[in-house]
Phi, psi and omega in degrees: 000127160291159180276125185311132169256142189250050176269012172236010184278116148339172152260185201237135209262112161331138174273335180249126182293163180263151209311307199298351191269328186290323187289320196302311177272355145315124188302280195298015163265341249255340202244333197285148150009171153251357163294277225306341177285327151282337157246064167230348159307346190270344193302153180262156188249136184217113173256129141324080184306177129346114215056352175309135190260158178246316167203167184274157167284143185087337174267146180302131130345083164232359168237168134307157145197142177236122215259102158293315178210148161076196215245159163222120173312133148233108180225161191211154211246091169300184202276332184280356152124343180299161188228000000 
């Protein structure tokens, strides 16, 4: 079966914006560069189920994360077991 031709078709514009475009409208981010912004364009994108831990209390820092859509839990454990 051939593919129909849409060669009289406009082309057509990504439905999900690009990571730099995304990056653009984080408010602290919102003042860096158009450099410093592509190279933070390098970052990996990651979707999430609903509960997923991103890190643990206690652990070293080695990444960033910048919450593009939806919510994020922060709760932290005193030493007596509590949240």
């Amino acid at each position: 079966m051939q593919s129909p031709d849409n060669s009289h078709l406009p082309s057509a514009s990504p439905l999900i914006p690009e990571p730099i475009d995304l990056l653009r409208n984080v408010p602290i981010l919102a003042s860096l560069d158009e450099e410093c912004l592509r190279s933070l364009n390098e970052a990996a994108r990651i979707d999430l189920p609903p509960g997923q831990v991103v890190v643990h209390q206690g652990e070293a820092c080695r990444v960033y994360w910048i919450l593009l859509l939806g919510t994020l839990r922060i709760s932290n454990v005193s030493p007596d077991g509590h949240e």
